[in-house]
C-alpha positions in Angstrom: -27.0 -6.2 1.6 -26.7 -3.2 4.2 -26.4 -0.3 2.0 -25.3 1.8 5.1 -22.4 -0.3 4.9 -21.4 0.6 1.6 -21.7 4.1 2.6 -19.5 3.7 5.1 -16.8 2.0 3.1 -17.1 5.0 0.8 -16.8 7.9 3.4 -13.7 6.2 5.0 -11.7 4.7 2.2 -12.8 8.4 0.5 -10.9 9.8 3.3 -8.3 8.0 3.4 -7.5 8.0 -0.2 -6.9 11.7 0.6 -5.4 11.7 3.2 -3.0 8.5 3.8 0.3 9.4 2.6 3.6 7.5 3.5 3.1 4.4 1.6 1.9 0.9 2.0 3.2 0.7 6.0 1.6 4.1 6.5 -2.0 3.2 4.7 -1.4 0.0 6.7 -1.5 1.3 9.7 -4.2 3.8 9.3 -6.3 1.3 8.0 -6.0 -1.0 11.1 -6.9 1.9 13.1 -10.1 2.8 11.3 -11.2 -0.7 10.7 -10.0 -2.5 14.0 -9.6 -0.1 16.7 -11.9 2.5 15.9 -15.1 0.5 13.9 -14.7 -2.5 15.4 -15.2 -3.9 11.5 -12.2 -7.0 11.4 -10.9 -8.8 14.6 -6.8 -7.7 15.2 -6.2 -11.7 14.1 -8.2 -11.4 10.6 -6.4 -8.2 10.1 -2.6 -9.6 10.4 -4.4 -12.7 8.2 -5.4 -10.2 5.2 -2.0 -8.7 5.7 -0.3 -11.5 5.2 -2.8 -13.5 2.5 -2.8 -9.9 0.7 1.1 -10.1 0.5 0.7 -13.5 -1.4 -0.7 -12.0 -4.5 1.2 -9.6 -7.3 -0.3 -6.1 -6.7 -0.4 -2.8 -4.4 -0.8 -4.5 -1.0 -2.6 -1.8 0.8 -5.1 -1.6 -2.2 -5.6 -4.7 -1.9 -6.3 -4.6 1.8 -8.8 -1.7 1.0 -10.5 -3.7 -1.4 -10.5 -6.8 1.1 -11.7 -5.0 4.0 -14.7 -4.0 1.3 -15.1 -7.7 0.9 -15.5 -8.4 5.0 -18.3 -5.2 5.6 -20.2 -5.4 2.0 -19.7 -8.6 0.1 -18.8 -7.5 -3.5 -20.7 -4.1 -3.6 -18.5 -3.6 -0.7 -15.2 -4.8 -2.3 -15.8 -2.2 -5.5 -16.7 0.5 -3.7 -13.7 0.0 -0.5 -11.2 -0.2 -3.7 -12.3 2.8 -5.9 -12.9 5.0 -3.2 -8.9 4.3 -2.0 -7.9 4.6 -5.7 -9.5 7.8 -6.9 -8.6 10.4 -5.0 -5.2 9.5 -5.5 -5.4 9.3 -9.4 -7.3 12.6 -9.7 -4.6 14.2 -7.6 -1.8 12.5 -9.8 -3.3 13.4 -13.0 -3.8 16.8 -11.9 -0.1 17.3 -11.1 0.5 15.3 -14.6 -1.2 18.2 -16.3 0.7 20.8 -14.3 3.8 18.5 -15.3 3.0 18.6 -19.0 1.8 22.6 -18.9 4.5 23.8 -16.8 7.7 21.3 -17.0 7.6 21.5 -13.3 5.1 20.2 -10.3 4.4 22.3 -7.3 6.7 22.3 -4.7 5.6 19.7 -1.9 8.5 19.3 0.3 7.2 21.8 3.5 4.0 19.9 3.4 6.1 16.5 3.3 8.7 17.6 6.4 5.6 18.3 8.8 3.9 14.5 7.1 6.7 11.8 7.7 7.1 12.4 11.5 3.6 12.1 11.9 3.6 8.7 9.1 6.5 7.3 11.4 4.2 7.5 14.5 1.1 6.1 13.1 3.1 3.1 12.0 5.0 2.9 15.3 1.5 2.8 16.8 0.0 0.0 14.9 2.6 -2.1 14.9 2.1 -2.2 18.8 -0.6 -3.5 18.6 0.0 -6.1 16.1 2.7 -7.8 17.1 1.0 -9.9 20.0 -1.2 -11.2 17.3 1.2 -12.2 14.9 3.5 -13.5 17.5 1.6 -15.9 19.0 4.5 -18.7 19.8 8.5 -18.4 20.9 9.2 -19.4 17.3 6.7 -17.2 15.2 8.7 -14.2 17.5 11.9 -15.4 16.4 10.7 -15.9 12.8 9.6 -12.1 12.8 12.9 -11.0 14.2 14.8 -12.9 11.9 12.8 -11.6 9.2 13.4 -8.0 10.1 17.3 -8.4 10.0 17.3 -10.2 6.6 15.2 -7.5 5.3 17.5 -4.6 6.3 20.1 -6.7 5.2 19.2 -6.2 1.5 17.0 -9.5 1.0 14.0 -9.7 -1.1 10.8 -9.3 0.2 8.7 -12.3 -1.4 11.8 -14.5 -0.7 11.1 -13.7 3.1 7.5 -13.9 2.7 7.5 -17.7 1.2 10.7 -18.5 3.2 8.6 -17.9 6.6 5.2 -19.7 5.1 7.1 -22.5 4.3 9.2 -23.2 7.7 6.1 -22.3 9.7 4.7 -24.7 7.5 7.3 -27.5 7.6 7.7 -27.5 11.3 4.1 -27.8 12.3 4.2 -30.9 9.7 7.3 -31.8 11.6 5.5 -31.4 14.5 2.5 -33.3 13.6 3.8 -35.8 11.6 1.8 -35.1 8.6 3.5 -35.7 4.8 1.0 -34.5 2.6 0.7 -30.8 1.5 -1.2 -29.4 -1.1 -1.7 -25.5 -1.7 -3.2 -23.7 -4.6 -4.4 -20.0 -4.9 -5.7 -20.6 -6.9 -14.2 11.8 -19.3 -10.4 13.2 -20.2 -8.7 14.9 -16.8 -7.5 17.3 -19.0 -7.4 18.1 -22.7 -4.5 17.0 -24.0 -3.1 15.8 -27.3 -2.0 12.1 -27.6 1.3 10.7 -29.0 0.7 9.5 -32.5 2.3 6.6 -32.1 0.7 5.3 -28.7 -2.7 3.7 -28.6 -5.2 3.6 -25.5 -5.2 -0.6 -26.0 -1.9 -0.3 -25.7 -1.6 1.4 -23.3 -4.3 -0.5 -21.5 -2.4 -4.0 -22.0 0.8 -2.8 -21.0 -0.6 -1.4 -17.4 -3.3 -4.9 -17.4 0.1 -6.9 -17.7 2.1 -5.1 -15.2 -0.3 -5.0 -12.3 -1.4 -9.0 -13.2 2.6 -9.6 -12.1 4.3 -7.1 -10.7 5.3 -8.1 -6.5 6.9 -5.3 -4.2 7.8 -1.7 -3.4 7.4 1.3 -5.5 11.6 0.7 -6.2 10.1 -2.6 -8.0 7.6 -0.6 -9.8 10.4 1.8 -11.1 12.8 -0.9 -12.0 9.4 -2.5 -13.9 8.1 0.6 -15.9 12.1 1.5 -16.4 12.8 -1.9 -18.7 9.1 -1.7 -20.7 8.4 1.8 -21.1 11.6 3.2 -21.7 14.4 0.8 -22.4 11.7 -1.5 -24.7 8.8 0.8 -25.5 10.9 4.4 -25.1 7.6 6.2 -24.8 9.1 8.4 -22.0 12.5 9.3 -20.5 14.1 7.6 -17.5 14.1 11.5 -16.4 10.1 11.6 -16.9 9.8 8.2 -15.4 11.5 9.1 -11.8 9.5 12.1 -11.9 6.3 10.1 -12.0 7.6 7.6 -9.4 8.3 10.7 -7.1 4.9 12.1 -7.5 3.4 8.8 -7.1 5.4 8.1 -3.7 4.5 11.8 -2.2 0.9 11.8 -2.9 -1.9 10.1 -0.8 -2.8 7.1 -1.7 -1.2 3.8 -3.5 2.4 4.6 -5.3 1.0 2.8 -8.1 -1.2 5.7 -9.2 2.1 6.1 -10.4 0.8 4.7 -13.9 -1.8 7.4 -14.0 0.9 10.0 -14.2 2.6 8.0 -17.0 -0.4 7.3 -18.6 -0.8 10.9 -18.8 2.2 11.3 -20.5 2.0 8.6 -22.8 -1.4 9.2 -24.5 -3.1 12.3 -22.5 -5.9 12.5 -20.3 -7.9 9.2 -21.3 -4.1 7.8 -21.3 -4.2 8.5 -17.6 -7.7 6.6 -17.1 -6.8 3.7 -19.2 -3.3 2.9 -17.6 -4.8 3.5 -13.9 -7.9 1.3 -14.8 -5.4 -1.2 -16.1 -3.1 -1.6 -13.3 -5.5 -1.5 -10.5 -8.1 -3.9 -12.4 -5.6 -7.3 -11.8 -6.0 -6.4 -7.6 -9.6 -6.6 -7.7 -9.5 -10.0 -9.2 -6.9 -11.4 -7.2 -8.7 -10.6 -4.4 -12.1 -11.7 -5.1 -10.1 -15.1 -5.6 -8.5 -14.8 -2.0 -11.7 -13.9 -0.5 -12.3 -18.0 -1.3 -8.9 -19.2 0.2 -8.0 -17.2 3.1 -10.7 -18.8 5.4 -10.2 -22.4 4.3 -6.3 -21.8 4.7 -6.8 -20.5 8.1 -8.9 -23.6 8.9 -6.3 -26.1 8.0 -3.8 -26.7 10.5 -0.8 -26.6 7.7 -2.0 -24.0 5.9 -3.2 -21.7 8.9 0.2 -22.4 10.0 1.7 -21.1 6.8 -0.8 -18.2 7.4 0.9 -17.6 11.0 4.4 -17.6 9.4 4.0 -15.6 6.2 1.8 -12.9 9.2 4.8 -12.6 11.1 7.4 -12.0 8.0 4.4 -9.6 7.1 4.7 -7.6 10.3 8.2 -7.5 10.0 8.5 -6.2 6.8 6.1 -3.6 7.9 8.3 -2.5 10.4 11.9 -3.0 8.5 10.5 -0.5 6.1 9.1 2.0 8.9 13.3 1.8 10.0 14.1 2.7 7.1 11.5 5.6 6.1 12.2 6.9 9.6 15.7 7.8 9.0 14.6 9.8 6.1 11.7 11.5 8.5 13.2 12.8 11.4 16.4 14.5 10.5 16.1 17.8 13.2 14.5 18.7 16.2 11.3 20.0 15.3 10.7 16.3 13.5 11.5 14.4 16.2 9.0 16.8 18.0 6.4 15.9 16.0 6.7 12.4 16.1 6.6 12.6 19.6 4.1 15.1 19.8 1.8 12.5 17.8 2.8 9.2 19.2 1.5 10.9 22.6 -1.6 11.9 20.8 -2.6 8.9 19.3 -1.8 6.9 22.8 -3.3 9.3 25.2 -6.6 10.5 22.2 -9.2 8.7 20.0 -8.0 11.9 17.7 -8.4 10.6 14.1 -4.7 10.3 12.2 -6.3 12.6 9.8 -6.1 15.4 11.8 -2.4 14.5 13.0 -1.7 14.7 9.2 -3.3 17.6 8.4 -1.5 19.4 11.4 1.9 17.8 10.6 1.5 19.5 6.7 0.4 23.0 8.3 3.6 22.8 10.5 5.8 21.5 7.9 4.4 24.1 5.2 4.7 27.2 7.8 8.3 25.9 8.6 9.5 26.1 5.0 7.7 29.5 4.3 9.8 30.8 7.6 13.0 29.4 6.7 
């Protein structure tokens, strides 16, 4: 073990739990620019491998590609410490504004900060999906399967249906192709001080958020249709009011949207409610991967399965940038946006500048913008 290498999975995954806001396309995309372009860490074709193998399992994607990532540097020191450092900063930021929440019945404004944010988000993504696409699409076919992918997606359907749909007819035509029959495939300290509801328990809350991140696939809109049927319609230990609240603040913060929990934790059984519940849904993505750190090599060196690989990388990539479509529309709505999206797409093509800084500029802007209006 290097444990220079752990320290560096802690500075940067540290930093980017602060700092990478936008969602899974976003944290995505900063990610490959830190550990591909900039450290030279992953090769561009195990990248689009992890995002695709990562996609597989139920989860928070780009956790899970934090916590992979860990895996490739620092073996299993590496995965821990990739994964919490992602995780916390998020979480203590969440639980913070859950306090506020609960002290104040309000959270601090954050809309200026998140004008200046998205333009800058949009160009990031933009960015690195530049310079994934030639290794995703490798073939006529695996180009057309990405396209194809992309127009489903905006045309309403789900996700994991066009992740297994492209797996399996990358899959099927290089059988076709090769003649073969036979396929087999198995993947295998209290925040704050804060009174508890009588009637919830930390177990419970514990099991609840263990049993939700062990299944739940998809979006933070999956998440809040999840949490919506068990913790209010079964459970009813918060509103649906409280509920998009904490999906709001989960989606605006750095970090993964399922920190989410942390806020609801918060609610549901105070400060150690918080901890349990984000402990809880994060601990299933840690698992899962330290099972697909077993798979993902031998599936690339199978022809069928590496294959499937290729197919469910390319439905991968497109859902990446189906989602960037749509987030854009809700980022650059004036002039000044669209200026700062150009203003850092230039940057991050013509500058090693870090996409930290781009962020931090785009939140100054956006928060003096507000202030002036």
């Amino acid at each position: 073990m290097q444990p220079g290498r752990v320290g560096e999975l802690a500075r940067l995954f540290l930093r980017l739990g602060v700092t990478a806001f936008g969602g899974p396309a976003a944290h995505i995309a900063m990610m490959h620019d830190e550990a591909v372009m900039r450290r030279g860490w992953v090769s561009n074709d195990r990248f689009v491998d992890l995002v695709g193998a990562t996609n597989l399992i139920p989860g928070p994607n780009s956790t899970e590609l934090a916590i992979h990532l860990g895996w490739d540097r620092a073996r299993g020191r590496g995965l821990v410490v990739a994964g919490v450092c992602f995780i916390l900063p998020a979480a203590v930021i969440v639980g913070l504004l859950a306090w506020v929440y609960v002290t104040y019945g309000d959270t601090p404004a954050l809309e200026g900060v998140l004008y200046g944010i998205k333009p800058v988000v949009i160009a990031i993504v933009a960015q690195a999906l530049i310079k994934l696409v030639p290794a995703v699409a490798k073939t006529v076919l695996l180009g057309l399967l990405a396209a194809a992918t992309l127009v489903a997606y905006l045309a309403g359907i789900n996700e994991l249906v066009l992740l297994v749909a492209g797996g399996a007819l990358a899959a099927g035509l290089h059988l076709a192709r090769s003649m073969q029959t036979r396929v087999s495939l198995w993947w295998p300290l209290p925040l704050a001080a804060l009174a508890a509801r009588a009637d919830v328990g930390l177990g419970q809350v514990f099991w609840v958020f263990l049993r939700i991140g062990a299944v739940l696939y998809g979006s933070g809109y999956v998440l809040l249709a999840f949490l919506q049927g068990e913790l209010v319609d079964h459970r009813g230990w918060i509103t649906s009011q409280q509920l998009l609240d904490a999906v709001s603040i989960g989606q605006v913060t750095p970090g993964p949207v399922f920190t989410t929990a942390t806020f609801v934790g918060y609610l549901t059984a105070g400060g150690w409610g918080a901890v349990v519940a984000t402990v809880g849904i994060f601990l299933p993505s840690f698992l899962f991967v330290l099972l697909l750190t077993r798979v993902v090599g031998w599936m690339r060196a199978n022809p069928t399965f590496g294959a499937a690989l290729d197919g469910v990388n390319a439905a991968a990539i497109a859902l990446m940038a189906g989602v960037s479509l749509q987030l854009a529309g809700d980022a650059v709505v004036d002039v000044l946006t669209l200026a700062i999206a150009a203003a850092a797409g230039l940057l991050l093509w013509r500058t090693r500048l870090n996409s930290a800084w781009l962020i931090a500029g785009g939140a100054a802007i956006g928060t003096a913008h507000t202030l002036l209006a």
